[in-house]
N, C-alpha and C positions, 0 to 999 in steps of 0.2 A: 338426347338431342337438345332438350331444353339447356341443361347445364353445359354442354359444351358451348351453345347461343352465349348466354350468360357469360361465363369465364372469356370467352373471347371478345366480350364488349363491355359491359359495365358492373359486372358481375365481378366479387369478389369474397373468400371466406369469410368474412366478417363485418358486422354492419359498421359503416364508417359513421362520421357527422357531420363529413359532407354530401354526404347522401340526399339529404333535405334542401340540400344550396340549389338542387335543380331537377327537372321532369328525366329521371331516369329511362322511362319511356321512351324518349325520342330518341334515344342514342343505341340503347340495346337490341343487337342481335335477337332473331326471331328463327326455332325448330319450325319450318310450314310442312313437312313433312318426314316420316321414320318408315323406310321400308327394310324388311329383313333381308338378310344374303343370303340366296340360293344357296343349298346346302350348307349351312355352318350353322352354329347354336350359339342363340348369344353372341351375333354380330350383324351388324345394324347399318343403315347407311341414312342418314341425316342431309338433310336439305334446311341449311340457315342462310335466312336474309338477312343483310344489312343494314340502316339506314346511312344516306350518305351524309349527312353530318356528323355521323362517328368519323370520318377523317379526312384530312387536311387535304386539304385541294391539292391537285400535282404532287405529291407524295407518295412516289410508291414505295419506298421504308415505312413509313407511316402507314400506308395501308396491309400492307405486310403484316408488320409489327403485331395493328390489332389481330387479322385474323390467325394468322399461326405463331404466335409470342409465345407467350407462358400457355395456353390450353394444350401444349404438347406436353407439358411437365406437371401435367391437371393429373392429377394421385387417383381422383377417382374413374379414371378408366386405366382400362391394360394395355390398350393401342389406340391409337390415332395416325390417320393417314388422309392428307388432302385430295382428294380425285378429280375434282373439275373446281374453276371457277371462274364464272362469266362476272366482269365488270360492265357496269349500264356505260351505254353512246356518251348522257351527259358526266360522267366523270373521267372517260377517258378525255376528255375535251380538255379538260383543267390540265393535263400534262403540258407543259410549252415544250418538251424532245432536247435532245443536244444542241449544247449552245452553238456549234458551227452548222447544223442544220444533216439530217441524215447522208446528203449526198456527201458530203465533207466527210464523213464518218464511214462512208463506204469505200471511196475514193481511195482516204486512208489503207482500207483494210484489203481493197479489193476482191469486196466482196457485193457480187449484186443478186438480185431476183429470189431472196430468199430471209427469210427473219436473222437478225445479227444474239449471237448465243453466249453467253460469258458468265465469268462467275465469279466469286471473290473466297480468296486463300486469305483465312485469318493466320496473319502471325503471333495472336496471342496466344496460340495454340505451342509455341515453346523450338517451333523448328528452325534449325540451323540455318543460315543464309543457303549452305548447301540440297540439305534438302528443301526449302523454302525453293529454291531455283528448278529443283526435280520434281515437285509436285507443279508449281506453272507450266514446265517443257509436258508433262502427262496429260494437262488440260488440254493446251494447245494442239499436239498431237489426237487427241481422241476426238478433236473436233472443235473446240470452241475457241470461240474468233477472236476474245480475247477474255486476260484474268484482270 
């Protein structure tokens, strides 16, 4: 738990020399609790807080980024999976929303009384305009309001 904390916030293999330039503390992820899975050996469920000055106001890339970035690709575990994550009242604040304002965004999409769902197709991923076309028609279809 600790080292997943770590790795997703100020935590790195190796000690750096920037490390001294500041209170590492105030930015680093915190394990407050480790409970085990019913029935499984050797699988764990960790509870880590944040502190909100780990990241940038109205950033949800950035807040992203730190918590599931590179601690997915953290060698020292075999799995990792996010299962909850509640953001506090004052950071949602710092979001300002779509620059035309939700109803604008709805209006658009005509879509109301229910959360708006989308996702992004990277094309670095090597796929043809064609299938690049066929993979957005399967989002759109399965449900999400836009890619």
């Amino acid at each position: 738990g600790a080292a997943v904390a770590a790795e997703s916030s100020t935590g790195t293999w190796t000690t750096v020399w920037t490390d001294g330039l500041t209170s590492l503390d105030r930015y680093k992820g915190r394990c407050y609790n480790i409970e085990p899975v019913l029935g499984e050996t050797d699988q764990y469920i960790c509870y880590v807080a944040y502190p909100l000055d780990l990241f940038e106001e109205g950033s949800v890339t950035n807040m992203f980024t730190s918590i599931v970035g590179n601690v997915f690709g953290f060698k020292a575990l075999r799995a990792l999976h996010l299962e909850d994550l509640r953001i506090p009242p004052a950071y949602i604040k710092t979001f300002q929303g779509p620059p035309h304002g939700i109803q604008v965004e709805r209006d658009k999409l005509n879509k109301y009384g229910r959360p708006l769902l989308g996702c992004t197709i990277k094309p670095k991923l090597g796929l043809s305009a064609k299938n690049y076309g066929r993979a957005c028609y399967e989002c759109l279809r399965g449900g999400l309001d836009f890619t």
